[in-house]
N, C-alpha and C positions, 0 to 999 in steps of 0.2 A: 290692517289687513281687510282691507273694502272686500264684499264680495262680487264686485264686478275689479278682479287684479287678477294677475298671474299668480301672486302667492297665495293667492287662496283657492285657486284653482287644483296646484299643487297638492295644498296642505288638506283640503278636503277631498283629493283620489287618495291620498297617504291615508288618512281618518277610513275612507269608505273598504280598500281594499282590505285593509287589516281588521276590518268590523265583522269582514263575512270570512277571512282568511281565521282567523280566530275567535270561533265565535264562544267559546268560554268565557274570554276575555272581552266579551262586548262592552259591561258597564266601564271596565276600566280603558278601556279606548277610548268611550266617550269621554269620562269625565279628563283622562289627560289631554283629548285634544280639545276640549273646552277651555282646560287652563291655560292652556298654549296657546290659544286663538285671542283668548282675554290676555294676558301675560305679553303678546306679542305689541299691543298698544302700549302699555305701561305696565310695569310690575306694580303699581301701585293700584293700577282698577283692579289683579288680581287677587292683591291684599285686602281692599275694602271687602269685596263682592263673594271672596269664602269668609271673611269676619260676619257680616250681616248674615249667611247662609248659615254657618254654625251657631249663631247665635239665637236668629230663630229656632232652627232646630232644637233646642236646648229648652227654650223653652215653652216650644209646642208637647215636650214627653214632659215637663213640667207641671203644664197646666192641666193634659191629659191624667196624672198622679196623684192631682191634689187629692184628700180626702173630703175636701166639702165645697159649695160652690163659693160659698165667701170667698174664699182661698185661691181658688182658680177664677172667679170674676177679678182678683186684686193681680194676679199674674198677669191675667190677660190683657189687662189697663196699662199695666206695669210696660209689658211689653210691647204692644200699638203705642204709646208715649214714645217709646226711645228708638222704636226702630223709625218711627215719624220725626222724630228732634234729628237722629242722624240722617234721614233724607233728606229736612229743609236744610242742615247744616252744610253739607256735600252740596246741595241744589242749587242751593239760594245764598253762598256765604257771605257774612257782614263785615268777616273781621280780615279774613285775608286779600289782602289786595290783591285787583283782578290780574295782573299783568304775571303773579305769580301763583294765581291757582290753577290747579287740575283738577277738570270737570272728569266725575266718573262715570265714563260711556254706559250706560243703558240699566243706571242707577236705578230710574222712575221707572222701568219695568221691573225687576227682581227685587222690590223693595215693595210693589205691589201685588207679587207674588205671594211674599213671606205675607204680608197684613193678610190675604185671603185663605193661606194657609191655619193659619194661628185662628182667624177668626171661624174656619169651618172645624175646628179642633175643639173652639171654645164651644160654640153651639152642637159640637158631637155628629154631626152631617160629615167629619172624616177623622179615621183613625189617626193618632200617632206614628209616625212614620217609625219606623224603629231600625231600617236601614239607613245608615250615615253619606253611602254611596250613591244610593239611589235617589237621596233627598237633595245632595249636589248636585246631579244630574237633571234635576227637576229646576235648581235654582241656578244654574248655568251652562247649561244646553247650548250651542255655539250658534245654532243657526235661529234662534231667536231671542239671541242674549241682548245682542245691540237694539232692536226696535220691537220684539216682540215675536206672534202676540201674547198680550199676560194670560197666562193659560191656571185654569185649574186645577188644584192638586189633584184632585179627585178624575180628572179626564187622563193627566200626563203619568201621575204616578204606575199608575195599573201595567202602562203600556211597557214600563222596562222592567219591569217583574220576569217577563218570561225571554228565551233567548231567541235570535230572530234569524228566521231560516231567507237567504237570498230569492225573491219573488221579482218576476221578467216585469209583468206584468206593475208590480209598485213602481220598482227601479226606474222603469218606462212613462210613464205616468209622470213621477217625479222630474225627471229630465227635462221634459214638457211644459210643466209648468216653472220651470228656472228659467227656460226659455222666452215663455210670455213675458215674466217678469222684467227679465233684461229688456225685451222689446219694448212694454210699458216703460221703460226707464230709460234705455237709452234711444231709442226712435222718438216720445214725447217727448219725457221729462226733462231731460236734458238741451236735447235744440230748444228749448223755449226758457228752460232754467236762468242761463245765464243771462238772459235779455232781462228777465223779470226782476233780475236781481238789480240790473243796471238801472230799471227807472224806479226802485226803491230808494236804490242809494241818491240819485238825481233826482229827489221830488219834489223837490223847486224848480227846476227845469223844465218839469214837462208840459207838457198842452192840458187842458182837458179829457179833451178827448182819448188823449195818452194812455190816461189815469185810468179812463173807462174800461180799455182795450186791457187793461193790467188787472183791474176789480177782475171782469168775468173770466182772464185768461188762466189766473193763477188757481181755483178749486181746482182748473184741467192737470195743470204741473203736479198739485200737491197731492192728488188723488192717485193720477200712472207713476210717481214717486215712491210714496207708501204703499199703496197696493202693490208694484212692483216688487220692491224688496219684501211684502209678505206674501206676495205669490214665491219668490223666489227661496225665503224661510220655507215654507209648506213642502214645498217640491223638495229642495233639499234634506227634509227630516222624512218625508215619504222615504226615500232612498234607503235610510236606516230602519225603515219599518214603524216607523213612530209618526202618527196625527197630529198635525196642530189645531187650534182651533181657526176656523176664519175670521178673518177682520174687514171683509167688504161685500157688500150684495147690491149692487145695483146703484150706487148712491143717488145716481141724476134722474132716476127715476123718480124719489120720491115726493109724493104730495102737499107733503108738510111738513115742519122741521122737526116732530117729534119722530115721525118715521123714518128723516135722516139719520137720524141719528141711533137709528134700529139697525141701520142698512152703514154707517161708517164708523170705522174703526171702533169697530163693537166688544172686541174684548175689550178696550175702556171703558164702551156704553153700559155693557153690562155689569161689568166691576164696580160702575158706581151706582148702579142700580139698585144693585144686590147689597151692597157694603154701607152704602149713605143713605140713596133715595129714601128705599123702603124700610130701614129701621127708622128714618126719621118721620115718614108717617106714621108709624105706629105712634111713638110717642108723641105726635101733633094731632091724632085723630080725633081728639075732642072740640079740634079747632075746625074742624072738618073740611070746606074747599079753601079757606085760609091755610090751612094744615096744610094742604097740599101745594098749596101757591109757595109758603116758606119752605119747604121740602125742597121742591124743582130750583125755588132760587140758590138753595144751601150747594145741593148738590151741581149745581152746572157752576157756581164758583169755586168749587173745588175742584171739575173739571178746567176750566180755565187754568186755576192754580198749578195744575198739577203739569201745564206747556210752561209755566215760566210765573216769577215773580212780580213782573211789572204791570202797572195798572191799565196797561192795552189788555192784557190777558183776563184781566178780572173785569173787563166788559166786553171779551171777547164769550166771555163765559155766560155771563149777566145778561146779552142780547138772545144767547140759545134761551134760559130762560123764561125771560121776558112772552119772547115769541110762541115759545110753548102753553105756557098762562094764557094767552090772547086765543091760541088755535082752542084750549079749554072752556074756554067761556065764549065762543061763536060756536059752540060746535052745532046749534040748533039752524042757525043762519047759514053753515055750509050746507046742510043736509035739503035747505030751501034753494041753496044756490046750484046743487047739484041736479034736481029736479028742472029744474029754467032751467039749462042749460047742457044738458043731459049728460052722460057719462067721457065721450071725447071730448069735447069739449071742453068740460071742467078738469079733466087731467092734463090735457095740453097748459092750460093757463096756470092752475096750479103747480103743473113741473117748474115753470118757468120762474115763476113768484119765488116757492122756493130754491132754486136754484139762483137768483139776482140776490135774494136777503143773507141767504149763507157768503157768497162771493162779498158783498159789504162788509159782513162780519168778521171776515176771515183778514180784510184789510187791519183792522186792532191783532188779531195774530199775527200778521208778516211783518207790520211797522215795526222799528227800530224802538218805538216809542210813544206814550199818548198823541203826543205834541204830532206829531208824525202821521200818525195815524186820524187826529180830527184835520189836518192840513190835506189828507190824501181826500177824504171824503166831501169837504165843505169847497172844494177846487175840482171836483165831477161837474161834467160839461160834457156837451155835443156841439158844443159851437167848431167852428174850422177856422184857424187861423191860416194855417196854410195847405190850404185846400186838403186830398187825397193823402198830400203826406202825412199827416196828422197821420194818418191809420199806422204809419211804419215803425214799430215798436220793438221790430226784427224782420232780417230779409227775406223779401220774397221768399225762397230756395226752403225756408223753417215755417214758414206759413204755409206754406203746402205739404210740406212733408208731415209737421204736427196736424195738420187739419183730415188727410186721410187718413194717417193710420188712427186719428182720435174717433174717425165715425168708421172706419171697422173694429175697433176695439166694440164699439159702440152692437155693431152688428154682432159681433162674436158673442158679446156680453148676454144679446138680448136670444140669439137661439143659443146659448149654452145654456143658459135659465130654462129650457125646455129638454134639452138632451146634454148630457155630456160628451162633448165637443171633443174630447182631447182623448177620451175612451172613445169613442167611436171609429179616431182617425184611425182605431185597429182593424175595421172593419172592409178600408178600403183595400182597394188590388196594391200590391208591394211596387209600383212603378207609379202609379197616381201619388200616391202616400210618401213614397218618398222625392219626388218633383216638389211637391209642396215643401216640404221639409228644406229641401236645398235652395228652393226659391224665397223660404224668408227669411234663412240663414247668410242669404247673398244679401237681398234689402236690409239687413242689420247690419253689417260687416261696410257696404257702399252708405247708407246715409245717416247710420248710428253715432252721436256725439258721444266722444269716447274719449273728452279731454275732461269727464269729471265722472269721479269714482263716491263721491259721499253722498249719501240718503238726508233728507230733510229735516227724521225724524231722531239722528244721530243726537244733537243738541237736547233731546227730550228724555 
């Protein structure tokens, strides 16, 4: 049940009408149409993904009980061990042959849930959940079960404590941004999805130059993909009265890759920030800028890790590091370089910088494979073998279509960072406001690739 389908269309007016139609009955709305959303995939993700939820639970009132901290430091070890053996086990398996396993959808997020859970329990920063309902609700919420974002207990819990009166104004709101979503996803992501996937698979075939057009092109796909689908989470859970957290601020903007990664898919950034980075400085802090060099490298391998098993990803990970380290030890030499060069200037260049090294890097994420992946890189080229065509890596008709709506995204992105854009459009006259509306409902519907319904980050 994609959320770009008719039956999810269905299945979430059924979920919404009956949330506000009975609102006693809200938690239990959710959480049945949660299981039914999950459950509709495979009864088997709904078997894993309430075992893991109860399981934590159990032993978050656990280690909250203990009588001493021996006791509850051994629970909490106890339990980070097995709830991580059954994620690699489910992730990553060794023993079941692939052709007969079932990957379970949006494991790496609700497994990252519970560890943030359990570990704000351990350190006392959040209660004991002591509702059984409500901590379901927290660990399989439908509309960012599949990709996210990993939210914490401490922001989502609160929010379904109390019962939620029907607001124009949220509902409104929410709709809007389900809307960009889709438009990020099927106006971009998709006209250019499937080309990209085609000179993946063909990577012996292509030109150079091919290759190049494929580096810079895919950040563009993978960015209105996920962002897509977590615009269109957020807006959706607005609907019900419930905030997610954000997962995107600007990416292409930033300076450097430490700031990218401020600015993408940040409920990750911060997860591991919070959870690895910075306990492991603590305990390296004697080692002190070394300390921190092993730190970033621990945790962005874990990052890595945590997209996939193979050794693309563990230097997909390795290179965010890497680059971070370097950006840490110039940091006297940019502050020189910014001076010469003054302030446009050096952001123009440095957007750019970072923006080409991440696109490289992101090559070990999209490959099939190392092999794959140093083939894609060490076969980058500008040469032209056949002339102009070299550049066509998809038709005309998808290069223009991706190319405008990518720099008004672009535009919309950069004055919504100043106003919010989508609250404002309340402000216009009822016949501007809604022209708009029906004219990029028409542009969606005439040039929206609508022969592919699955997110990128499904797989994760």
């Amino acid at each position: 049940m994609s959320l770009i389908s008719i039956e999810f269309v269905v299945f979430f007016l059924c979920c919404f009408i009956l949330y506000y139609a009975f609102p006693k009955y809200q938690k239990a709305i959710l959480l049945l149409g949660s299981c039914v959303f999950i459950g509709y995939y495979h009864i088997a993700f709904l078997v894993i993904a309430v075992a893991i939820a109860m399981l934590t639970y159990l032993f978050g009132r656990l280690i909250a009980a203990s009588d001493s901290d021996k006791k509850a430091g051994w629970l909490y070890f106890s339990s980070i061990v097995l709830l991580a053996f059954v994620w690699l086990a489910l992730r990553y398996p060794w023993i079941i042959p692939k052709d007969k396993f079932l990957f379970p959808l949006g494991i790496s997020f609700y497994t990252f849930q519970a560890l943030a859970y359990l570990t704000e329990v351990y350190w006392g920063s959040q209660e004991k959940e002591k509702n059984v309902v409500d901590f379901l609700i927290y660990m399989l919420f439908f509309m960012k079960f599949l990709s996210g974002p990993i939210e914490r207990p401490g922001a989502f819990l609160p929010q379904i404590k109390t019962e939620k009166r029907f607001d124009y104004d949220c509902v409104t709101f929410g709709i809007k941004l389900l809307f960009l979503g889709m438009i990020k996803k099927l106006l971009i992501a998709d006209n250019m999805g499937s080309y990209i996937d085609a000179m993946y698979t063909n990577l012996h075939s292509d030109s150079g130059i091919q290759l190049v057009l494929t580096c810079l092109l895919y950040p563009i796909q993978l960015y209105t993909d996920f962002s897509g689908y977590t615009d269109m989470a957020i807006g959706g859970a607005a609907m019900f009265g419930i905030k997610l957290s954000p997962n995107f601020d600007r990416p292409f903007i930033s300076k450097s890759t430490s700031e990218l990664w401020r600015r993408w898919h940040m409920s990750l950034s911060f997860w591991v920030r919070d959870y690895v980075y910075i306990p492991l400085t603590t305990v390296t802090r004697r080692w002190k800028r070394l300390g921190v060099s092993v730190s970033l490298i621990v945790t962005f391998t874990v990052l890595g890790l945590w997209h996939g098993a193979g050794m693309n990803f563990v230097v997909y990970g390795l290179i965010q590091g890497l680059i971070i380290i370097y950006e840490m030890e110039t940091t006297s030499f940019h502050a020189k370089l910014l001076d010469l060069l003054g302030h446009k200037i050096y952001n123009v260049v440095f957007i750019i910088r970072t923006y080409i090294l991440y696109a490289l890097s992101l090559v070990f994420f999209r490959a099939e494979s190392l092999n794959d992946a140093t083939y894609f890189i060490s076969h980058l080229s500008l040469s032209l073998k056949a002339g102009w065509r070299d550049f066509k890596i998809m038709p005309d008709h998808n290069y223009i279509i991706c190319g405008i709506s990518f720099l008004l995204l672009m535009f919309y992105e950069h004055f919504n960072d100043k106003q919010n854009l989508i609250k404002s459009m309340n402000k216009l006259p009822a016949v501007p406001r809604w022209i708009i509306y029906y004219a990029l409902l028409l542009l969606l519907f005439i040039f929206g690739a609508f022969n592919s319904d699955t997110f990128v980050y499904l797989q994760f």
